[in-house]
C-alpha positions in Angstrom: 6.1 -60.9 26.8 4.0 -60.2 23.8 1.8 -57.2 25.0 -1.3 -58.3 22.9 -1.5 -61.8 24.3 -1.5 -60.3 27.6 -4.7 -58.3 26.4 -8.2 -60.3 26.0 -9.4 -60.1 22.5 -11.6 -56.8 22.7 -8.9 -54.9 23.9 -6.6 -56.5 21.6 -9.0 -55.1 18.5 -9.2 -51.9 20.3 -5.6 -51.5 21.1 -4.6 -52.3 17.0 -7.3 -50.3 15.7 -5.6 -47.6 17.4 -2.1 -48.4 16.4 -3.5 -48.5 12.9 -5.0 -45.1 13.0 -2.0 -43.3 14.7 0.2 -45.3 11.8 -2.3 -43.6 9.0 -2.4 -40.0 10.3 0.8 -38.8 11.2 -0.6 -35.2 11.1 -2.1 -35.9 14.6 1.4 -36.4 16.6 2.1 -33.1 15.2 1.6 -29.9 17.5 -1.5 -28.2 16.9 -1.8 -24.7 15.9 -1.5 -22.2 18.4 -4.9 -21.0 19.5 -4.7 -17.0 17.8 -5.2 -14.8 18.9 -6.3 -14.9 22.9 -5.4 -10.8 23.1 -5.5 -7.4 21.5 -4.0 -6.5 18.3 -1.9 -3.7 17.2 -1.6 -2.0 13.4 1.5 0.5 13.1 0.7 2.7 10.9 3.8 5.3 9.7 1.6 8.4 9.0 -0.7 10.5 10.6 -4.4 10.2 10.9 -6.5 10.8 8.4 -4.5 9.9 5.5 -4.9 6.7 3.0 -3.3 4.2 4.8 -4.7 5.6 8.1 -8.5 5.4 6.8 -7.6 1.6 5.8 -6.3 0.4 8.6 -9.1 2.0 10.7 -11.7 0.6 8.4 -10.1 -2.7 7.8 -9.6 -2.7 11.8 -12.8 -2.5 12.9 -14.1 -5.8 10.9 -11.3 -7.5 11.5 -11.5 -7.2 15.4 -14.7 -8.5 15.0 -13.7 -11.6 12.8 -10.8 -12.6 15.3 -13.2 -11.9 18.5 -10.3 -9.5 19.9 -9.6 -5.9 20.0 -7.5 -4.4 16.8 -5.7 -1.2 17.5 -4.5 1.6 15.2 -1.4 3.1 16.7 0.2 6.0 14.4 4.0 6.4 14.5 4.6 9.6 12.0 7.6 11.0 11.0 10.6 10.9 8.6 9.1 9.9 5.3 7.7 6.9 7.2 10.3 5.5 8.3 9.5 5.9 11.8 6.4 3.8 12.0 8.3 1.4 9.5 11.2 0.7 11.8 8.7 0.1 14.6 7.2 -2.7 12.7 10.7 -4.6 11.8 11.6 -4.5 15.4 8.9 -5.7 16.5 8.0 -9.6 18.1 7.4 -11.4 15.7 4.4 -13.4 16.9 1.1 -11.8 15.1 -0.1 -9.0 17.5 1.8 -6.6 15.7 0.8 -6.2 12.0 1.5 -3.0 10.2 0.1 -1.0 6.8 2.3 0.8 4.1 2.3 2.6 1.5 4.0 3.5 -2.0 7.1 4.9 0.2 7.6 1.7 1.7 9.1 0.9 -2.0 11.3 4.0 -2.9 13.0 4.8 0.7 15.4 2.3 0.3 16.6 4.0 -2.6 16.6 7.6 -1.0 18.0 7.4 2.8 21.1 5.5 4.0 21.5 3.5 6.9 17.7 2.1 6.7 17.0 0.1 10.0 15.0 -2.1 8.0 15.2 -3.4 4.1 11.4 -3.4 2.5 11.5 -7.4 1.5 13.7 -8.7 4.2 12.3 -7.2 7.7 9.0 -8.4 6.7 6.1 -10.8 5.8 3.7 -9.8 3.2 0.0 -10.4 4.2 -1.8 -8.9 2.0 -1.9 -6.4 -1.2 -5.3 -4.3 -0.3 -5.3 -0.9 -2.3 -4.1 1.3 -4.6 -4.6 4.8 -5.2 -4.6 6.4 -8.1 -2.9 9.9 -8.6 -4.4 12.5 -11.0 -2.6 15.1 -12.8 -4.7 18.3 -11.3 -4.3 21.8 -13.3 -4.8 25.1 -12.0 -7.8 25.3 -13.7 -7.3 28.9 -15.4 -4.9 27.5 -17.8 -5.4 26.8 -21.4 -5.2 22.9 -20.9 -7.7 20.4 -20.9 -5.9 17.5 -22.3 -2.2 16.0 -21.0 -1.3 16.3 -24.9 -2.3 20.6 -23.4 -0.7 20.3 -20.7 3.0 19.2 -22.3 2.4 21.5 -25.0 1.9 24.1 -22.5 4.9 23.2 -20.2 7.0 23.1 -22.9 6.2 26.5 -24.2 6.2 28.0 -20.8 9.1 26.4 -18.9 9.9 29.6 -16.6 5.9 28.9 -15.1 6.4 25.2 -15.3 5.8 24.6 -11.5 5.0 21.6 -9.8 3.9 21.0 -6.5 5.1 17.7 -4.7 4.6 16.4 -1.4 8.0 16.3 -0.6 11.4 13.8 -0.9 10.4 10.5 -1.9 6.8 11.1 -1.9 4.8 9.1 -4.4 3.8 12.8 -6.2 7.9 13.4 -6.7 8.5 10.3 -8.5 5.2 10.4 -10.4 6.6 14.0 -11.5 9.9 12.2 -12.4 8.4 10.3 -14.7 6.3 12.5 -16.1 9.3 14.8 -17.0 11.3 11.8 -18.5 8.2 10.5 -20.4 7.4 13.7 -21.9 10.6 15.5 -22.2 9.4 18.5 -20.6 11.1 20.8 -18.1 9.8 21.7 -14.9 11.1 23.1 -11.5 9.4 20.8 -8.5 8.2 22.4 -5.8 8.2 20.4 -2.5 5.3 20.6 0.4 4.9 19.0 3.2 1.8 16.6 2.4 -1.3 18.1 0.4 -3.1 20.4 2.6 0.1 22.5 2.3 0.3 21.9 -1.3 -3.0 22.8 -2.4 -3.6 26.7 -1.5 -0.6 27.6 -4.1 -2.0 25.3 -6.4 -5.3 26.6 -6.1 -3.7 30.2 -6.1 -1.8 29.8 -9.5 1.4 29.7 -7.9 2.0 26.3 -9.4 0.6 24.9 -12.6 0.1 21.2 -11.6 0.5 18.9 -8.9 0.2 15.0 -9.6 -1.7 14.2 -6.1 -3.8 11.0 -4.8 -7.1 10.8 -5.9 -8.3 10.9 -2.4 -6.8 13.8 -1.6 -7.6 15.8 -4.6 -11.3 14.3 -6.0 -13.5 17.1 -3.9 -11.3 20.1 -5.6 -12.2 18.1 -8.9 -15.6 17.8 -8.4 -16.2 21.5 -7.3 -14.3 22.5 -10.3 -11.4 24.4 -8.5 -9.0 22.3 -10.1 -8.6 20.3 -13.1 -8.3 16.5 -13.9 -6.5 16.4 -16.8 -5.3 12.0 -16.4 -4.6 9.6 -14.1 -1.8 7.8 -13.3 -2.7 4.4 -13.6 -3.2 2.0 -16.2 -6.7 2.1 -15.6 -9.1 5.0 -15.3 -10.1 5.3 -11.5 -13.4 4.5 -10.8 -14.5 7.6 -8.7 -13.1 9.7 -12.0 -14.2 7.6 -14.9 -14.5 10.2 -17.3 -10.8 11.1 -16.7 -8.8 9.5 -19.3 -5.4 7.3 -18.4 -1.7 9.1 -19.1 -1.5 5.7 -20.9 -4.5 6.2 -23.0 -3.0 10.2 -24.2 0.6 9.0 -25.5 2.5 8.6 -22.6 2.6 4.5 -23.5 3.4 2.7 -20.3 2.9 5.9 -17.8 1.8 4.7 -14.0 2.5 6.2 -11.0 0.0 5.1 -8.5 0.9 4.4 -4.8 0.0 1.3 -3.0 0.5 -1.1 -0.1 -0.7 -3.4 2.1 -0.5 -5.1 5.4 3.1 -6.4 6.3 4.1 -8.5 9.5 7.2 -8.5 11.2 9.9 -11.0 9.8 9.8 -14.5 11.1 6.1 -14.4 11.9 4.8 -18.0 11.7 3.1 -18.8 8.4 0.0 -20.1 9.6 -0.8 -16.8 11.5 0.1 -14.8 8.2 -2.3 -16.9 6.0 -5.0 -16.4 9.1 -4.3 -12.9 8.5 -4.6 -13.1 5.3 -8.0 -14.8 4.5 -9.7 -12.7 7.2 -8.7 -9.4 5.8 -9.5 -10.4 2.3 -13.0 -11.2 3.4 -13.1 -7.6 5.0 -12.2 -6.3 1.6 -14.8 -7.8 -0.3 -17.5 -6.8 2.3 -19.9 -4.1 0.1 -19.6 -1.5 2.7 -15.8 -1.5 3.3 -15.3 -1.2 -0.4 -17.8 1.4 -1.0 -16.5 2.8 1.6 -12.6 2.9 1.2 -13.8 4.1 -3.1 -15.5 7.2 -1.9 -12.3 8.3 -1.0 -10.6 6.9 -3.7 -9.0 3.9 -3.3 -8.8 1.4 -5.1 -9.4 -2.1 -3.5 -7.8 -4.9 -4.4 -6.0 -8.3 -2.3 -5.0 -11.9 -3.1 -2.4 -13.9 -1.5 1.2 -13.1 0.7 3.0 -14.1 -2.9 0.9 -11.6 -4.9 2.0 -8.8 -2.4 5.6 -10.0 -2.3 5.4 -10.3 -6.4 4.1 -7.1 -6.4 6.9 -4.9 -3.8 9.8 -6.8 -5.8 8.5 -5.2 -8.7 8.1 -1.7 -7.5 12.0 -2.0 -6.1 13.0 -2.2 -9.8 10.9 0.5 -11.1 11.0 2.9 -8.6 15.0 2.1 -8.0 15.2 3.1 -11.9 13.4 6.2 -11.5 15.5 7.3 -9.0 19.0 6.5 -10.6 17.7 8.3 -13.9 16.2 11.2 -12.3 19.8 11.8 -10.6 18.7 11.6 -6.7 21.0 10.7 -4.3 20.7 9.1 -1.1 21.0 11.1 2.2 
């Protein structure tokens, strides 16, 4: 029996017209996006409070909670070079209620520590790329240097004094270092801390000549004039020190060392969440007050898409994986 004869000639017309509009939008037989998020968020963070990526996520948080209409919580998981908090986030469900943020040792453990529970491109998906932080070449301030030009002239003259202050195995100050050494030829004996506030008295002290430290971390010593900003690490000149000039800019061609990160989610987290994520948190980073904000403490801001973040860990792998290798460290 032929369905439409059976059907008087309104509900024939209705019947087509539908059958016609299922035919011309096969999106609609498809499911529908789930409805995220209808609970609380979570954001690992590997470090303690109070740090860079701690101050971001907290920051960053608190808008975002309020974009997505649900609670967003910071939950800090220190320890061992940030790996700790790092493992957390691999292992965890993939399903967009547990979002982490890293930073510049997310790129350089692989090459320092064996039997990683987690692999920096592979355990995760990229959300976002949302700072970087400049590091600055800080000089005990009673040396004759003003200039990085002073400061390898100085190094190089006094080798046996040549001390510098790092934040430890791995940290973002030892490779900066590295690469200071190799790109200036100098020799030095690197002094390892545990983070800045244990760095900075001997520094401040004159028991070590120079510690290449995050912006944040060293910008009120700068200010004050207890230390002194001799370059920064980046490519470009930070915008909380402006009148500090670039390595780059004082013949070390091609110098940077900055640390950076972003928000990564668990691997296998469903695209559509991850772009959600994404756009949301790149509107919180162009909001005035987050970025002045987040640059009084000096960070950088920056963002764009999943790609530009993957683009941009891919790229530090190579680099800092070179560093390593030349610079002799092995793996533990």
């Amino acid at each position: 029996m032929n369905v439409f004869k059976a059907l008087n000639p309104v509900l024939q017309l209705s019947a087509l017209g539908l059958a016609l509009v299922g035919l011309a939008s096969p999106a609609c037989a498809q499911t529908p996006a789930p409805n995220y998020p209808t609970r609380a968020l979570k954001i690992i963070v590997p470090a303690p409070p109070g740090g860079a990526i701690d101050t971001l996520a907290r920051v960053v948080g608190d808008k975002l909670a309020v974009a997505l209409g649900q609670p967003v919580i910071v939950d800090n998981r220190p320890g061992a070079s940030n790996n700790l908090g790092t493992d957390a986030l691999a292992k965890a469900a993939p399903d967009g209620y547990t979002i982490g943020i890293v930073g510049g040792s997310h790129n350089i453990n692989k090459f320092l520590y064996k039997g990683l529970g987690w692999d920096p491109e592979k355990s995760f998906e990229p959300i976002v790329y949302t700072h970087e932080i400049p590091l600055v070449f800080a000089v005990y301030p009673k040396l004759p240097v003003k200039t990085l030009p002073d400061l390898v002239a100085w190094m190089k003259a006094h080798p046996e004094q040549a001390k510098v202050a790092t934040s430890g195995r791995g940290s973002a100050q030892e490779m900066a270092a590295e690469m200071f050494r190799m790109a200036s030829g100098v020799s030095m004996l690197l002094v390892p801390y545990k983070g800045s506030a244990a760095a900075h008295p001997d520094l401040l002290a004159g028991r070590t000549a120079l510690y290449i430290d995050t912006l944040s971390a060293v910008q009120a010593h700068v200010k004050a004039g207890t230390l002194n900003a001799v370059a920064v690490s980046t490519l470009k000149r930070a915008s909380a020190l402006p009148d500090v000039p670039t390595a780059d800019e004082q013949g070390l061609k091609g110098y940077e060392a900055n640390t950076n990160g972003g928000f990564l989610a668990p691997a296998g987290t469903p695209k559509a969440i991850v772009a959600r994520l994404n756009s949301e948190i790149n509107t919180v980073l162009k909001l005035p007050e987050v970025r002045a904000k987040l640059e009084s403490v000096g960070i950088e801001v920056k963002g764009g898409t999943p790609q530009d973040y993957a683009n941009l860990i891919r790229a530090d792998l190579v680099k800092w994986g070179k560093v390593v290798k030349e610079a002799g460290i092995q793996p533990e």
